[in-house]
N, C-alpha and C positions, 0 to 999 in steps of 0.2 A: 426669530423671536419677535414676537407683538410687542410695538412700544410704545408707550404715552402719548407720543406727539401721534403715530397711526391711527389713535384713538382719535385724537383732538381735529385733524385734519378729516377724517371720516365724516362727523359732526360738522365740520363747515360745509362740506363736499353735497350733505345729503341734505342741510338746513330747509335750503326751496321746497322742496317735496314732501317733506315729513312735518306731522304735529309734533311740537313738542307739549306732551300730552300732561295732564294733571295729575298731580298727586293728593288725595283723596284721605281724610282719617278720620274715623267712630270714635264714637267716646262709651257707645253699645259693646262694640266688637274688645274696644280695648279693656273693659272692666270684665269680661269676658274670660279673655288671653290672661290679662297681668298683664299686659305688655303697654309698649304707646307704637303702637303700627301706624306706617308708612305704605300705603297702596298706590303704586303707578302705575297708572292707567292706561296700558295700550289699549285698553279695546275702545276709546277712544282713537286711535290712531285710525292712519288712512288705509283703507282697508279693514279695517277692524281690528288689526293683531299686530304686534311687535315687526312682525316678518317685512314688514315697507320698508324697513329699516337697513338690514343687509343687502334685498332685492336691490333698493335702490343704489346702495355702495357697489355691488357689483356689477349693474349694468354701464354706468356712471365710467368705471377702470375699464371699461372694452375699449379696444383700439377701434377707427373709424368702419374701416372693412370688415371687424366682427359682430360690431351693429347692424351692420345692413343686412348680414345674414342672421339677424334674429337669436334670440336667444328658447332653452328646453330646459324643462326642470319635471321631476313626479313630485308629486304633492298632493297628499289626503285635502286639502282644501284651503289651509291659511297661506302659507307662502304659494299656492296657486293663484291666490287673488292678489297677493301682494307683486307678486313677479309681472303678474298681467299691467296690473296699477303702473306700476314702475315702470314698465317697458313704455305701456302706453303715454307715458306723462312724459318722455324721454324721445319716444318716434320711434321706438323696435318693436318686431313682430317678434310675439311668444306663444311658444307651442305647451300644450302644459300636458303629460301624462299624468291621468289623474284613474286611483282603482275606482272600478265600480259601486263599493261601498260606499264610497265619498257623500257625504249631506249633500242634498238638495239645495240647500241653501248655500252652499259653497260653490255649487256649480254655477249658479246662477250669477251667482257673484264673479266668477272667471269671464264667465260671457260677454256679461256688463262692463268687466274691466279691458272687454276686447282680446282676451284669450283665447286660442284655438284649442277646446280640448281633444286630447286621444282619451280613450276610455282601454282600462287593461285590467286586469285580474288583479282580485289582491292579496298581492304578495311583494316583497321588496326584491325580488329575482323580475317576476314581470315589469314591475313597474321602470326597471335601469335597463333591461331589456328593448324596451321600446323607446326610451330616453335614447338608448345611441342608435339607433336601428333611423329616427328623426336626425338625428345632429349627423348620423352619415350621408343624409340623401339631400339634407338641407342646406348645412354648413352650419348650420347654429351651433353657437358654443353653450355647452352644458353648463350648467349651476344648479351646483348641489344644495338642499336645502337648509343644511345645518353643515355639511365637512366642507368647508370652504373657504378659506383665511377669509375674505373679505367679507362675507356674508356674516362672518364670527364679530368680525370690529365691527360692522354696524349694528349687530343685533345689540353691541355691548353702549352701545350710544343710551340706550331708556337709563339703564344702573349708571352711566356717566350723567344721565341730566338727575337724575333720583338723588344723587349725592350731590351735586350743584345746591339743590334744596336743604340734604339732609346727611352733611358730612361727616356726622358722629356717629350713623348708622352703626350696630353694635352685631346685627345678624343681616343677612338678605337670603332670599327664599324665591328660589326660583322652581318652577316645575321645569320637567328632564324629559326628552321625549329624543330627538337625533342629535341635542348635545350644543346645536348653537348658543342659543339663549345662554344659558347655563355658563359656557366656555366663554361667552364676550361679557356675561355680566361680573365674571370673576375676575377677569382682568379690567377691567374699567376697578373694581373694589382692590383690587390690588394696586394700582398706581392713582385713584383719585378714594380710596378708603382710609382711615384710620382704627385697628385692629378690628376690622371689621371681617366676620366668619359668612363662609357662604354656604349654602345649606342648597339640598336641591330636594325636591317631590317627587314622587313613581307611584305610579301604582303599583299595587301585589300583581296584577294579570300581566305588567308587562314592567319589569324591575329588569332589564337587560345591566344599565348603569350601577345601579347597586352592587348588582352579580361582579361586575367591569371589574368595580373599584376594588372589591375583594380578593380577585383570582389575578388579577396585575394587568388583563388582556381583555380583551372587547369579544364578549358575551351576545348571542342570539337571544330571540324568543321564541319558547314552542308554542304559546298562546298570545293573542294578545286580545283576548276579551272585557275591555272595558270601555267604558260609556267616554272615557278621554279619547278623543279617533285623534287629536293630534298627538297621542303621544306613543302610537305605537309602534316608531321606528327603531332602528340602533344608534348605538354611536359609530364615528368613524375615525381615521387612520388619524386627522387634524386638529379634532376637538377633542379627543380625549386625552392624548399628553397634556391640555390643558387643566383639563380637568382635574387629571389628576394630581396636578402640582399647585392647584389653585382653591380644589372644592374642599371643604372638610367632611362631606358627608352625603349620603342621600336617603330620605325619610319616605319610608314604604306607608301607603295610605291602601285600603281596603276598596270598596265601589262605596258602600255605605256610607263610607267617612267623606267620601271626595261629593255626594249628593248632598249630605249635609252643610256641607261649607258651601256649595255651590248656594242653597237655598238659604241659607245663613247672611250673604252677601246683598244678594237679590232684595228680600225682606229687612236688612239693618240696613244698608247702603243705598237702596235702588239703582244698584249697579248690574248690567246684564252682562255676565262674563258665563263664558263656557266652562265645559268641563275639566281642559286641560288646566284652565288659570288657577277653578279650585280645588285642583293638585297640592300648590304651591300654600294654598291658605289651610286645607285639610292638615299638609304638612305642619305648619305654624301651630296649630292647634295642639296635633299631637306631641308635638317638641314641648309644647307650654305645658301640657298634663305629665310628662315624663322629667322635667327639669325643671318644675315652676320658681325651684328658689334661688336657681340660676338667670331665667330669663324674667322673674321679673321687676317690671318697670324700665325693661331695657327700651332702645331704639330700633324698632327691627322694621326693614322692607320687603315688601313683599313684591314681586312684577304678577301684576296682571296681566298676563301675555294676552289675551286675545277676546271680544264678545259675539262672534259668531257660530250663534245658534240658531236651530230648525225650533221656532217658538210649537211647532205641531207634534215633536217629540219630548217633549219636557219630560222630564224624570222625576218631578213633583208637581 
């Protein structure tokens, strides 16, 4: 079991490397909601997205001899660039299987961060495939993007620094994509929260989590057609008994809903966050129209996981 000081010492461990990034709030957005939102800004962070956060916790815990052999990870694009970051900021080579659909703009950003990519078909069978197919020939030790105790505590470091700020926090809002995020930000709210609810985002195209929390057990997807690319992995064996005993819930958002918030953002904030981030803020919205005289004027956070985007595909 994850415990508070794991959290706290995480935080120290990763301090050198990582923003501790800003928290952000409308007074547009808020009269809006009903609410008084809290936005923490990874995309702000190094790399652009929350992901520097666990990468670096878990390159950081490799024993001397499993640095040298490098470390592998598949990654649609955000913890590709941040594993790269991380490696590179630390002195390891990182191999990164990344699908071919992957942004352009992510790739480049792996390259830049000194990443070796493989390029593989996408699907989460190819992409683990060629992850150990590399760690066998290489000796690199794998890390998984989201099911991976340590990657989990550090991802949960942003909700530990968000509550440093804003310890009444009354909701947090995370978007769900392989469960990291999600899983480390509920525990940071569980041992540095006060009744504070955690709520997660999904799209309709790729609700794996949703499905999860209902049927008791971890759920595929037979599509994942939405404009969020980071989020359409699953959960895994690690993060989701977290999950499960920690989230209250997860809030299905539409494409439509998730561009509007994204555009919502952008235009009230001049905040450039992706699609995945306004997952989490679509989610807020819809909570707020469905429960208004519950949530508000409440304290609600929200993570901005991540702002890299291909400025050439914009969806508005």
């Amino acid at each position: 079991m994850v415990t508070a000081n794991q959290l706290s010492e995480c935080h120290a461990r990763i301090k050198p490397y990582i923003h501790n990034t800003p928290v952000f709030t409308s007074r547009l957005v808020n009269k809006e909601l009903g609410a008084n939102l809290f936005f923490k800004c990874e995309n702000f962070q190094r790399a652009g997205a929350y992901k520097m956060r666990g990468a670096t916790n878990a390159i950081l815990l490799l024993s001397k001899d499993q640095k040298k052999n490098g470390v592998v990870t598949h990654s649609s694009g955000n913890f590709a660039q941040a594993l790269s970051l991380a490696a590179q900021s630390i002195g390891v080579v990182a191999h990164i299987v990344m699908p071919s659909t992957a942004p352009e703009v992510k790739k480049i950003g792996v390259r830049e961060y000194g990443g070796i990519i493989h390029e593989c078909t996408p699907t989460v069978e190819a992409r683990q495939a060629m992850a150990n197919n590399i760690a066998n020939e290489t000796g690199a030790t794998f890390i998984h993007p989201s099911n991976d105790e340590h990657v989990i505590i550090g991802q949960g470091t942003a909700a530990m620094e968000l509550l440093g700020e804003q310890p009444h926090l009354e909701y947090l809002f995370c978007p769900v994509g392989g469960g990291g995020l999600i899983a480390g930000s509920s525990l940071a709210v569980k041992y540095f929260g006060s009744k504070c609810s955690v709520l997660g985002g999904e799209p309709f195209e790729a609700d794996d989590a949703y499905r999860s929390l209902i049927s008791g057990k971890i759920e595929g997807n037979t599509s994942v057609n939405t404009i969020a690319d980071g989020l359409k992995t699953t959960l895994g064996d690690i993060n989701f008994p977290i999950i499960q005993n920690n989230v209250e819930g997860i809030i299905r958002v539409d494409e439509e809903e998730i561009v509007r918030a994204m555009q919502m953002i952008w235009e009230r904030m001049k905040l450039i966050i992706e699609p995945s981030s306004a997952v989490a803020v679509a989610a807020a919205i819809n909570y707020s129209k469905n429960n208004y005289k519950v949530f508000k004027n409440k304290k609600v956070g929200i993570i901005i996981s991540g702002g890299n985007v291909d400025l050439q595909k914009l969806p508005f």
